[in-house]
KOLBA-532167 format. One record per residue (C-alpha): residue in three letters; x, y, z; residue number from 1. Coordinates in nm, 4 decimals. Each point is the difference from the previous one (the first is absolute). Layout:
N
REC     r         xx         yy         zz     k
REC   Ala          X          Y          Z   NUM
...
***
This chain:
185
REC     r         xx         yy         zz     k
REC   Unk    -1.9550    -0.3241    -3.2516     1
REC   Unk    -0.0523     0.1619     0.3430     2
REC   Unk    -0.2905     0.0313     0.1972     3
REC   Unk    -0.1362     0.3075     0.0848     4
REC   Unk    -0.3727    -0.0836     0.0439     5
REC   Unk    -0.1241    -0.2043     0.2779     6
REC   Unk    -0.1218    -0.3891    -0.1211     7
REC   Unk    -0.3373    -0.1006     0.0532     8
REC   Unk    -0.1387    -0.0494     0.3069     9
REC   Unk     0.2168     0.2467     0.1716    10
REC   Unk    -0.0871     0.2689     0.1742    11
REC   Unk     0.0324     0.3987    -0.0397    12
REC   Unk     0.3314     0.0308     0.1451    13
REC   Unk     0.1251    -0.3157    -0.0046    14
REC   Unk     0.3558    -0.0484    -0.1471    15
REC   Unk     0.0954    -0.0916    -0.3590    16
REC   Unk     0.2247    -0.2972    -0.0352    17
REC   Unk     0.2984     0.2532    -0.0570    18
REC   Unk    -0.0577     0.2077     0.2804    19
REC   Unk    -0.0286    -0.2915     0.2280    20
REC   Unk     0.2986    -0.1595    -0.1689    21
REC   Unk     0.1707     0.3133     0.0834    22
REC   Unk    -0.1012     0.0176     0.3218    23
REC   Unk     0.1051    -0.3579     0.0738    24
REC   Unk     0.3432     0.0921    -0.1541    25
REC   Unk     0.0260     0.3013     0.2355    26
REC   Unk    -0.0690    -0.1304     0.2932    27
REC   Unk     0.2250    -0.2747     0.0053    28
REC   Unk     0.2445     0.1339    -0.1375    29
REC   Unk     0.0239     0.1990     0.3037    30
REC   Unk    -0.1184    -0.2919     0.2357    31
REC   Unk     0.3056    -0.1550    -0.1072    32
REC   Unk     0.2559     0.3301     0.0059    33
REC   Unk    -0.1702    -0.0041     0.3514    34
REC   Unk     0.1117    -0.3771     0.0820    35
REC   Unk     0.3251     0.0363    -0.1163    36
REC   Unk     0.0504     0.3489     0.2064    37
REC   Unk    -0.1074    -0.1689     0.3121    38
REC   Unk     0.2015    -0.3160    -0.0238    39
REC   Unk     0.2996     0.2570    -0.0976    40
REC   Unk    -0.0834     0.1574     0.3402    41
REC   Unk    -0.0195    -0.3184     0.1955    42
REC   Unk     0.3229    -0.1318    -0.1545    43
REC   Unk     0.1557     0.3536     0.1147    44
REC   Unk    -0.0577    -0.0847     0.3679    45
REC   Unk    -0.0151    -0.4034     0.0003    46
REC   Unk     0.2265    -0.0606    -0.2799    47
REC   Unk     0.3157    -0.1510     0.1473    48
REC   Unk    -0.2559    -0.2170     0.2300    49
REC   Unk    -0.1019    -0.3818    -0.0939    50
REC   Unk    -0.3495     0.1601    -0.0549    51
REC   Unk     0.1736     0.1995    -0.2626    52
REC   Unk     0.0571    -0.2522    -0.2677    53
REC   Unk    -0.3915    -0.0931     0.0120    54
REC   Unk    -0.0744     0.3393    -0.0474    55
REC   Unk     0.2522     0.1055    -0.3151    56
REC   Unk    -0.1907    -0.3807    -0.1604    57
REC   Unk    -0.2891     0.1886     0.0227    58
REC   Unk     0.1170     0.3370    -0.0901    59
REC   Unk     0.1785    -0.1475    -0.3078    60
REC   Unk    -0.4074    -0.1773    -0.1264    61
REC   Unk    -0.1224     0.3763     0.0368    62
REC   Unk     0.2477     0.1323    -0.2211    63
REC   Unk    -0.0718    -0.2353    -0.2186    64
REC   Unk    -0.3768     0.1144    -0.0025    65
REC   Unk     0.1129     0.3808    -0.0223    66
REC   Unk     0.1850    -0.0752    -0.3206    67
REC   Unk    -0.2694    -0.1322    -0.1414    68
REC   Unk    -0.2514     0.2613     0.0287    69
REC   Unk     0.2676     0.2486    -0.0300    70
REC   Unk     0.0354    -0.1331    -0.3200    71
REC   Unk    -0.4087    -0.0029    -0.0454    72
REC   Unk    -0.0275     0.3205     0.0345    73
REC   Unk     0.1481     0.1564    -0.3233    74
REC   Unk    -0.1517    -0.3064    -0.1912    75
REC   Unk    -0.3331     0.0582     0.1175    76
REC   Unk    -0.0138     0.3618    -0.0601    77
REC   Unk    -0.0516     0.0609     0.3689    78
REC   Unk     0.1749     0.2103     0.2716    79
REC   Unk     0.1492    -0.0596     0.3415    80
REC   Unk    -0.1629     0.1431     0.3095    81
REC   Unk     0.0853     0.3528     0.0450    82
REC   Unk     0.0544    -0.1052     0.3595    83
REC   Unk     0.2682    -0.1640    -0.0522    84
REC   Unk     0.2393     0.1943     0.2101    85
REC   Unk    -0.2357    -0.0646     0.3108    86
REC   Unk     0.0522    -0.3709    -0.0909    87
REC   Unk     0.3618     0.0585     0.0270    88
REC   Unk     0.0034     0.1741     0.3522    89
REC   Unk    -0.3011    -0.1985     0.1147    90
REC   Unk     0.0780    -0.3625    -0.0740    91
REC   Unk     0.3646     0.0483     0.1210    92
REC   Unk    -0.1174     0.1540     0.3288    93
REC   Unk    -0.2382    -0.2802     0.0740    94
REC   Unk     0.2854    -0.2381    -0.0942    95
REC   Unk     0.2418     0.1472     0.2103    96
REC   Unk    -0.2326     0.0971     0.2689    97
REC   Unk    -0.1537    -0.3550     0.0691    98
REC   Unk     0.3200    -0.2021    -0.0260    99
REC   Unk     0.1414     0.2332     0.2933   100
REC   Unk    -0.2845    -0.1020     0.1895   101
REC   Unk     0.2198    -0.3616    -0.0595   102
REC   Unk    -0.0209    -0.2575    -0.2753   103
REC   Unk    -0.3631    -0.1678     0.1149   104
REC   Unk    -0.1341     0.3771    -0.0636   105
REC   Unk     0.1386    -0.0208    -0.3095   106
REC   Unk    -0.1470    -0.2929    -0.1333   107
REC   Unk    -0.3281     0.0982     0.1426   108
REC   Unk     0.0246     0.2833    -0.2059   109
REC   Unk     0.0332    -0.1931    -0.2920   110
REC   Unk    -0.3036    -0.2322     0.1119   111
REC   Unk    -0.2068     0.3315    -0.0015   112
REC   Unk     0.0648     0.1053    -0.3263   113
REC   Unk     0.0097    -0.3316    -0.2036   114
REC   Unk    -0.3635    -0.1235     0.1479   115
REC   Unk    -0.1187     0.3972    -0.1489   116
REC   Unk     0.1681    -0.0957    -0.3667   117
REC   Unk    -0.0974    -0.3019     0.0220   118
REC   Unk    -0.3690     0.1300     0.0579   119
REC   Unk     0.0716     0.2750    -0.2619   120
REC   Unk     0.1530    -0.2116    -0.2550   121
REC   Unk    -0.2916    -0.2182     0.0366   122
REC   Unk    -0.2221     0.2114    -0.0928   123
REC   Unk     0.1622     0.1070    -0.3015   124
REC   Unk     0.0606    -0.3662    -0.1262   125
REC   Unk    -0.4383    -0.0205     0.0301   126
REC   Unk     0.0193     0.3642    -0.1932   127
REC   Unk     0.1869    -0.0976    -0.3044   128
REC   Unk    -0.1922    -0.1975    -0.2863   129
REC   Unk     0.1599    -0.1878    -0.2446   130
REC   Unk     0.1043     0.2686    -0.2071   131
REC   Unk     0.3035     0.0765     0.2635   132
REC   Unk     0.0755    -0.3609     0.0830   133
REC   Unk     0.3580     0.0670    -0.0070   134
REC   Unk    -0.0401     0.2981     0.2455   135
REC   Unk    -0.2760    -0.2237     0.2211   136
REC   Unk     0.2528    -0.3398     0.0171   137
REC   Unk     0.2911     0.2526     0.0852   138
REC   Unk    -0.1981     0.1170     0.2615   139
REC   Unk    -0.0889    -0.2886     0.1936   140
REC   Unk     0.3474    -0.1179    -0.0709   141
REC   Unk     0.1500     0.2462     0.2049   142
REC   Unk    -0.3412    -0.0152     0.2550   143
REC   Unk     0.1351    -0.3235     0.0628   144
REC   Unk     0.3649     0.0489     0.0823   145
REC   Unk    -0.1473     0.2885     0.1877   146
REC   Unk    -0.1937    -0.2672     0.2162   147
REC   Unk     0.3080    -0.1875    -0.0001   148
REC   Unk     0.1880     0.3432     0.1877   149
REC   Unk    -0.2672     0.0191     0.2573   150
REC   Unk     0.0648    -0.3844     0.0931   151
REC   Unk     0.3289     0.0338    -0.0261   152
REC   Unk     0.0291     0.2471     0.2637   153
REC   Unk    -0.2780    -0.1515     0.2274   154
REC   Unk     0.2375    -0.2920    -0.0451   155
REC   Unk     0.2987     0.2582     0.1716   156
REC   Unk    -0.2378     0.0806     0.3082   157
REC   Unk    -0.1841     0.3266    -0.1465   158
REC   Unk    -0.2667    -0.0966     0.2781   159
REC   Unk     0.2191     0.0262     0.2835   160
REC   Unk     0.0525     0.3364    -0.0805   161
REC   Unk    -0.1123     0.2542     0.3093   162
REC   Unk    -0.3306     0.1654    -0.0510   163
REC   Unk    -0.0303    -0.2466    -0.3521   164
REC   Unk    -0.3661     0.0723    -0.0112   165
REC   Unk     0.0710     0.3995     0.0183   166
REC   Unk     0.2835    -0.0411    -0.1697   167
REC   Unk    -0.1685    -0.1828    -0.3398   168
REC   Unk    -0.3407     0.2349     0.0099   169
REC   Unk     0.2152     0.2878    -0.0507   170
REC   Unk     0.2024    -0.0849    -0.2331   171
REC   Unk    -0.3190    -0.1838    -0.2017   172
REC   Unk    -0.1430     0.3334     0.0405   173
REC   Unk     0.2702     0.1759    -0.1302   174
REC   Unk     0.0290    -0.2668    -0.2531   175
REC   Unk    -0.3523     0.0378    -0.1579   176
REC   Unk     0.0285     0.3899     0.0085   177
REC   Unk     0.2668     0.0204    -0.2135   178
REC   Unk    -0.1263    -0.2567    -0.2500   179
REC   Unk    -0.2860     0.2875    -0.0539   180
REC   Unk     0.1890     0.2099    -0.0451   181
REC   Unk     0.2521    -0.1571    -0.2627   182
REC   Unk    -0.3392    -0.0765    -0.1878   183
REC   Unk    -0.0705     0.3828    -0.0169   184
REC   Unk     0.2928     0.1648     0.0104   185
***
């Protein structure tokens, strides 16, 4: 049966537990087309380095994550962001764009935009109730290996990148804008 009527003690506007499910299933889905495009960007510029084969580990764990909501989707009834071809250009530009400011850049990059999913996933794990366990435990699942990205390139010097601080607000910025507008659109 699907919900169409708020529960109890929700609000006027709140979300039903399918339109937040759907929601969920839209954003990261395209959280994680995002990941892959930027590793796929990095690995264009830093791929033949050392850093290279830390980077294609990591890009290999977000495919993983893409297939699974890319599968999701069509199970779940809901549908990818209609942004998706931003995602494309987007993620592969910031990929590209931060490992040519060299391989520390890079990995500050990815620093940036686990500690967001990390925060975003987060909250969707304290969202879910028990009636989407699967959905919640898959979620932190991949929260944690997220975590486990972000140490893994402080690990490979991400704060000895130049201008880190700069560097990290940006892309957190960037980051959290695009995770509102996955949800949306």
């Amino acid at each position: 049966m699907t919900e169409t009527t708020p529960r109890p003690g929700r609000l006027p506007g709140d979300l039903t537990r399918d339109q937040l499910v759907d929601r969920i299933l839209r954003v990261d889905h395209a959280g994680e087309y995002g990941a892959v495009r930027i590793y796929e960007g990095q690995l264009a510029v830093l791929g033949k380095r050392p850093e290279g084969a830390v980077i294609r580990d990591m890009a290999d764990k977000e495919r993983e994550h893409l297939a699974t909501f890319s599968a999701l989707l069509p199970k779940r009834r809901a549908r990818p962001s209609a942004l998706q071809p931003v995602w494309h250009l987007a993620g592969y530009a910031l990929g590209a764009a931060t490992a040519l400011l060299g391989p520390k850049a890079a990995m500050a990059c990815t620093v940036a935009v686990e500690e967001v999913i990390d925060e975003h996933y987060a909250r969707q794990v304290a969202q879910l109730g028990d009636d989407e366990a699967e959905l919640r435990d898959l979620c932190e699942r991949y929260r944690q290996e997220e975590v486990e990205h972000a140490e893994t390139a402080l690990a490979h010097g991400a704060r000895e990148a130049p201008v880190y601080r700069t560097l990290t607000g940006a892309v957190k910025a960037g980051s959290r804008a695009a995770i509102w507008l996955a949800e949306r659109i």
